[in-house]
C-alpha positions as CSV (number, residue, x, y, z in Angstrom):
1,X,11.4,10.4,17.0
2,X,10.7,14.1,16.8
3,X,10.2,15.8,20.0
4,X,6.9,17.5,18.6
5,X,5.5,14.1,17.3
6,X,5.6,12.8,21.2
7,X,4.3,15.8,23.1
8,X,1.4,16.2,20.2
9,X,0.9,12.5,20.3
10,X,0.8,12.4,23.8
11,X,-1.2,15.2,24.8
12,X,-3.9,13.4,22.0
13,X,-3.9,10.2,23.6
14,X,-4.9,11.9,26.7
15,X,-7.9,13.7,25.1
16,X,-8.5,10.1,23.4
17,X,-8.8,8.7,26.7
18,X,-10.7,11.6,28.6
19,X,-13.3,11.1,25.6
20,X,-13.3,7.5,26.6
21,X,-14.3,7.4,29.7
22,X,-16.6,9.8,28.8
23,X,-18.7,7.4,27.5
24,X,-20.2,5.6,24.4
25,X,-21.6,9.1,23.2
26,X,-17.5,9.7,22.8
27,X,-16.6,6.7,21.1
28,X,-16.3,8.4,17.8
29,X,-14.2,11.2,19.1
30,X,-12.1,8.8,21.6
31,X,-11.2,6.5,18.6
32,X,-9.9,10.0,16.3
33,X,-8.0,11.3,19.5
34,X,-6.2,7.7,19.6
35,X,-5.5,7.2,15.7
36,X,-4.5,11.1,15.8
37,X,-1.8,9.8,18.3
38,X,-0.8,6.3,16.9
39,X,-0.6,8.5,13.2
40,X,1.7,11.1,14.6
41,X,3.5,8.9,17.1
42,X,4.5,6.9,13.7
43,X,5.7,9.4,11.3
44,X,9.3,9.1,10.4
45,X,9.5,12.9,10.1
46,X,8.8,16.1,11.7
47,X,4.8,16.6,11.8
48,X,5.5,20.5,10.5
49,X,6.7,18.5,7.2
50,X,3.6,17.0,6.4
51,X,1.2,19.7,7.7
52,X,1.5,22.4,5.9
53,X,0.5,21.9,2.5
54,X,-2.9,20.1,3.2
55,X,-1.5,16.8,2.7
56,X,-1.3,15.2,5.9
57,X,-5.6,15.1,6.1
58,X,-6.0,13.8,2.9
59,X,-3.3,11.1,3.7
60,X,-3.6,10.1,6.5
61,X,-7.7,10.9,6.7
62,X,-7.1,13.1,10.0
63,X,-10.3,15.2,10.3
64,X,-10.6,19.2,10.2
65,X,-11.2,19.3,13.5
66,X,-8.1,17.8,14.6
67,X,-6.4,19.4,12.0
68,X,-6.6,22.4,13.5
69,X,-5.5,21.2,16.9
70,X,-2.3,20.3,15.4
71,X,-2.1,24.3,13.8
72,X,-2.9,25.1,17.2
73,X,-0.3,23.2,19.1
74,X,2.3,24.2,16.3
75,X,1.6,27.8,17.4
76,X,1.6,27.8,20.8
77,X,2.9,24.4,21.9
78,X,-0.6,23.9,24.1
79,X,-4.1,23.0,23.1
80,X,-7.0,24.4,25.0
81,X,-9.1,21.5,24.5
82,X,-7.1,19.6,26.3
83,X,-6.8,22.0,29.4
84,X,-10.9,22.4,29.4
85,X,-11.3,18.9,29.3
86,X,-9.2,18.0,32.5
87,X,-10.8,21.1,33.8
88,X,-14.2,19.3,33.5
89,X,-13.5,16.2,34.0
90,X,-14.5,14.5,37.8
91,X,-10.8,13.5,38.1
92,X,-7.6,15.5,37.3
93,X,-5.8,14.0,35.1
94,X,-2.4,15.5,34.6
95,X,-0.2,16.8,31.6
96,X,1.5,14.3,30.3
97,X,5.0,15.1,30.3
98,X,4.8,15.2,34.5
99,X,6.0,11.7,35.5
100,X,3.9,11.7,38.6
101,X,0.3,11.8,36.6
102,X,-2.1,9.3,36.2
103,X,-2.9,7.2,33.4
104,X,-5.8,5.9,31.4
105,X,-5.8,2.5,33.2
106,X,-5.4,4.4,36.3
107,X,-8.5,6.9,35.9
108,X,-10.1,3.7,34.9
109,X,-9.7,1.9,38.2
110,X,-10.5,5.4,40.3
111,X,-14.1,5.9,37.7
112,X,-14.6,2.4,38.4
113,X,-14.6,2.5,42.4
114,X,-16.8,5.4,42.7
C-alpha cells in the first residue's frame, strides 16, 4: 500500500469517527469520512493517480467536499479539519500515526462514562 493512501485513509477514519460520536445529526458525514477511508485504504495505486483528472469522484462517488480534502492533504500533507475538530471535541483524540493515541472504541468507552 501507498504510504499516502494510509496516512489519508487514516487521518479520514478519524474524522469519520469524531463525526460519530458526534451524534445522529453526523451520521451522514460519519458514514462519507468512513467510505472516504475504506475507498482510499483499497486502491491498488497511488491516490495522486486517480485524483487528478476528475475521475476518482465520479468513480468512486466521493463528494466535493471530500474532494477537496484530499487536494488539500496532497498539498500540505495536513488537513485542517481534522485539527479543528480534535480542537473542539470534549476529548483529545490524537493523530493517528502516534502509537500512544486513543481510538474510536476507546473515546467510546471514555464518552460513555461521563
Amino acid at each position: 500500500m501507498y504510504r499516502v493512501n494510509k496516512k489519508l485513509a487514516e487521518i479520514f477514519e478519524a474524522i469519520g469517527s469524531i463525526y460519530e460520536f458526534k451524534g445522529p445529526k453526523e451520521r451522514f458525514r460519519s458514514i462519507a469520512y468512513h467510505n472516504a477511508a475504506r475507498i482510499i485504504n483499497d486502491l491498488p495505486e497511488d491516490i495522486r493517480d486517480h485524483i487528478q483528472d476528475g475521475k476518482f469522484i465520479k468513480t468512486y462517488g466521493i463528494g466535493k467536499s471530500i474532494e477537496e480534502k484530499i487536494f488539500e492533504f496532497l498539498q500540505t500533507n495536513q488537513i485542517s479539519l481534522f485539527y479543528d475538530l480534535q480542537k473542539r471535541s470534549s476529548q483529545r483524540l490524537s493523530h493517528p500515526d502516534e502509537s500512544s493515541g486513543i481510538g474510536a472504541g476507546d473515546l467510546k468507552k471514555i464518552l460513555l462514562r461521563s
